[in-house]
N, C-alpha and C positions, 0 to 999 in steps of 0.2 A: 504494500500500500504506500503511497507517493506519501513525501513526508511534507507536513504544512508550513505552508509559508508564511502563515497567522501566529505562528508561536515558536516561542525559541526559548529551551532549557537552558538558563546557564549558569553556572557554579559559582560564579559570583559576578552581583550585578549591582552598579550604582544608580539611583534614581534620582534623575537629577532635578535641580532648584530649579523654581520657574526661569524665565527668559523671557529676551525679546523688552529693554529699557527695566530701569531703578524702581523697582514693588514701594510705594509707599509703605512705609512703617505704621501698622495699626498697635496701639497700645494694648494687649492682651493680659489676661492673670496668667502670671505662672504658676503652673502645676508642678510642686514638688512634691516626690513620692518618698516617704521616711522607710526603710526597711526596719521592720524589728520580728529580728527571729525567724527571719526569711519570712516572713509576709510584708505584703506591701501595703501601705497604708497611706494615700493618696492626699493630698490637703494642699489648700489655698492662699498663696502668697499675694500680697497688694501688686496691683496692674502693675507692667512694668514692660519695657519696652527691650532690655538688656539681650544679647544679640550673644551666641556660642558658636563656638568653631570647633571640629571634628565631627566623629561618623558613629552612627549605632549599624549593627552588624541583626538583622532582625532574621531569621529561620522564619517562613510562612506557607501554610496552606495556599497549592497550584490556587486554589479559588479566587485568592485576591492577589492572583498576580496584575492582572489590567488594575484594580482600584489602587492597589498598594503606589504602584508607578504611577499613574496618570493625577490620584490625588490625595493619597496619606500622604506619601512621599514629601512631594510638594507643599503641601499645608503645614506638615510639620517642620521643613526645612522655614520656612517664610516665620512661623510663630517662634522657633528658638534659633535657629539658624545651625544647627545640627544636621548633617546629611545624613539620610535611611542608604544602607547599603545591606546585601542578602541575598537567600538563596528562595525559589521557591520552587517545594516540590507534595506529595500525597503526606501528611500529617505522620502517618505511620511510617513511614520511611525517614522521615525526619528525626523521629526521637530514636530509629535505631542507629543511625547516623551521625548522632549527636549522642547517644550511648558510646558507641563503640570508636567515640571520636574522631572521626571523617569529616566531621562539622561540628566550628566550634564560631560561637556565635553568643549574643549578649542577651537576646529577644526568643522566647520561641510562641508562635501564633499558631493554635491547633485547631481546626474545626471538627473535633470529638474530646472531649473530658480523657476518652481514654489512652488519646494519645500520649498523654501526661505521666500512664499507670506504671511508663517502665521505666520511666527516670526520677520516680518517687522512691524513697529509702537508702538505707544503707548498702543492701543488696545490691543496688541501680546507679550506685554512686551518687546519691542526692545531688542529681543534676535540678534537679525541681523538688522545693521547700513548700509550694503554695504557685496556685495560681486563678485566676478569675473567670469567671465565665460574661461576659462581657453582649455578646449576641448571639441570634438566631435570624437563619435563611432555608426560606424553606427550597426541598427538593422535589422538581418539575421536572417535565420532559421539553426539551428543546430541541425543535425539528428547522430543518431544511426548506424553506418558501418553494423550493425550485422542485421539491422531490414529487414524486408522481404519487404519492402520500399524502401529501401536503391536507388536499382537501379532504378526506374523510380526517385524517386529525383532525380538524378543525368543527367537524361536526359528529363525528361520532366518541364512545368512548378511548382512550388511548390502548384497555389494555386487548380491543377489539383488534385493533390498529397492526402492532407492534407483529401482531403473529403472523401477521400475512404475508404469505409466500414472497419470498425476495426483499422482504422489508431488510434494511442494514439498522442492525440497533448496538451504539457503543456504549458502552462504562468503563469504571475505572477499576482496576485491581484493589480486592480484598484484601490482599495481604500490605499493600500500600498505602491507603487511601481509605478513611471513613466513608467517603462517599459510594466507592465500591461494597463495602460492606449494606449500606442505606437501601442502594440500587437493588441486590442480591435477595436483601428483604421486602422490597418494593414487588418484587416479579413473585417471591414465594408465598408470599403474603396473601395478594392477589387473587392467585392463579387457586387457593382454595378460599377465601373468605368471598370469594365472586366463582368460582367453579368454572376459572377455567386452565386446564390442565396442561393445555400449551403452551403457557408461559414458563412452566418448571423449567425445560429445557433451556432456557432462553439464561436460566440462573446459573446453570452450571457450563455453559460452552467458555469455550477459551477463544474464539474468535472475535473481533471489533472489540477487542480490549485494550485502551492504550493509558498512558502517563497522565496523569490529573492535568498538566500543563499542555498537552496537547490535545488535550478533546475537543475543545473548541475548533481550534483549526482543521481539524479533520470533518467535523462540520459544513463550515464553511466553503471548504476544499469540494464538498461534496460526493466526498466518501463516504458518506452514512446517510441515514433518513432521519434518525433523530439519536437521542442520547439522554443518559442525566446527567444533570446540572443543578447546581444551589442558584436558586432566585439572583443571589448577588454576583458571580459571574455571568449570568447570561443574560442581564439589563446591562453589564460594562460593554457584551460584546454584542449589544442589540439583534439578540436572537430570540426568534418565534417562540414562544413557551404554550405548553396546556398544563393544567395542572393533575396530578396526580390523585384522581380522585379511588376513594377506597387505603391512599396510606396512611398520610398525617407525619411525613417524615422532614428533617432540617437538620440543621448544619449545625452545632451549638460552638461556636467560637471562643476558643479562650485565650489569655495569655499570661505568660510567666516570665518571670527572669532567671536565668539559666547562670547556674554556679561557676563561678569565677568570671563572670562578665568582663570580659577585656576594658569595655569601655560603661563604664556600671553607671557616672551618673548621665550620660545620656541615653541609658537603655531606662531610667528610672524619669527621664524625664517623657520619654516616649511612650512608655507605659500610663503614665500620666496626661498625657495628650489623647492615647486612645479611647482612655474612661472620660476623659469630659467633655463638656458642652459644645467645643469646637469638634472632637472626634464621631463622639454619638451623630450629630448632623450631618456627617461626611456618611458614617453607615446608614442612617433612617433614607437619606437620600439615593443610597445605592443597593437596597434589596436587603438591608440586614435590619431585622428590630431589636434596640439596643433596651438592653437588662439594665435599668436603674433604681437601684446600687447595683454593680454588678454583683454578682454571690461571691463569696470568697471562699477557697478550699485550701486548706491548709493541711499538712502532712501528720 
């Protein structure tokens, strides 16, 4: 299968400050985040305009790769003047990664709680003391305008859709990515709480399975008819959605600071940026509904 031209894996990436003439300076609260005992504990400093230099190192779920770049990135650079630099790739692959040190990084952003489960203890090298659960995106089917599909999606059920002869339907690997695991539950789910048996199959094949970071493009490319997707990548990449009706399934977002943080208080400050007022309207805005307070889990 041709690889896409819409997306590009890469192991380390910088996302750069706005451009294009001198950003007015808006006067913002800084968010500083107090650690005590490995929990983070977030709090409000008087408005202040004060300006930093260097780079946080963030680990992030393939799902917000388009928002992370086009505009965390961005926003946050502009509010503290700290540059976002990182990897993104499937949540679960990340923490085994940043286990087994392959990736070492200041931020980890996971869209499953339980990506968190094997970098928690002693056992795991208490890579993760505590982390928050910050939002939720729900998970839809995102299809193809151009596919010869197109229009019974649009009018019939999905999971009618999906089984018919020749349909291309992708997800993302189980063993990688929450989203794969969501997907996997979504078709098995289904296929008996709606009695249709066709779908089982659909759960266990190994074919139209690629990397959380390129599903999209493969979309687009039009290699598939449709795919899962969380709400908030597939508003970044303005693709057709139906909703999944019969799951009730989402993306629960979390984030943490990751043990021995190279650059600790800009990963505490970005941390702090993502739970507030400025961060929450960057996600309600792009397909994520944000948890306030977020919950906090601690080890």
């Amino acid at each position: 299968m041709a690889t896409s031209k819409f997306r590009r894996v890469t192991r380390r990436h910088g996302i750069a400050p706005p451009t294009g003439g001198r950003a007015s300076l808006v006067a913002l609260a800084t968010v500083v985040s107090v650690v005590f005992g490995g929990a983070i504990a977030p709090s409000i400093a008087n408005a202040s305009s004060t300006k930093h230099s260097g780079t946080v190192d963030v680990l992030y779920a393939g799902s917000l790769l388009d928002l992370m770049q086009q505009q965390i990135g961005p926003a946050f650079h502009k509010a503290t003047g700290y540059t976002v630099t990182g990897f993104s790739a499937g949540s679960s692959a990340l923490s085994t990664e940043i286990k087994g040190g392959t990736e070492v990084g200041d931020v980890f952003i996971s869209a499953s709680p339980t990506a968190n489960s094997s970098l928690i203890g002693a056992s795991n090298g208490n890579w993760v003391t505590s982390y928050q659960e910050f939002g939720r995106s729900p998970l839809v089917l995102g299809y193809n305008p151009s596919s010869k599909f197109a229009q019974a999606l649009k009018s019939q059920p999905w999971y009618n859709v999906v089984t018919q002869p020749g349909f291309l339907l992708g997800r993302t690997d189980p063993a990688t990515d929450p989203k794969g695991v969501l997907a996997v539950g979504a078709l098995t789910g289904v296929a008996l709480s709606y009695n249709v048996p066709s779908l089982a199959p659909l759960a266990t094949s190994t074919s139209n399975v690629f990397a959380e970071t390129s599903l999209v493009g493969e979309l687009q490319a039009g290699q598939l008819d449709a795919g899962f997707f969380y709400h908030v990548e597939a508003k970044a990449a303005n693709l057709k959605t139906v909703p999944l009706v019969g799951t009730g399934l989402y993306a629960k977002y979390t984030i943490a600071l990751l043990k021995n943080a190279p650059n600790s208080a800009a990963a505490n400050a970005f941390i702090s940026f993502m739970l507030s007022k400025a961060g929450r309207t960057i996600l309600k805005a792009n397909g994520i509904a944000p948890i306030v307070p977020a919950t906090s889990f601690n080890n």
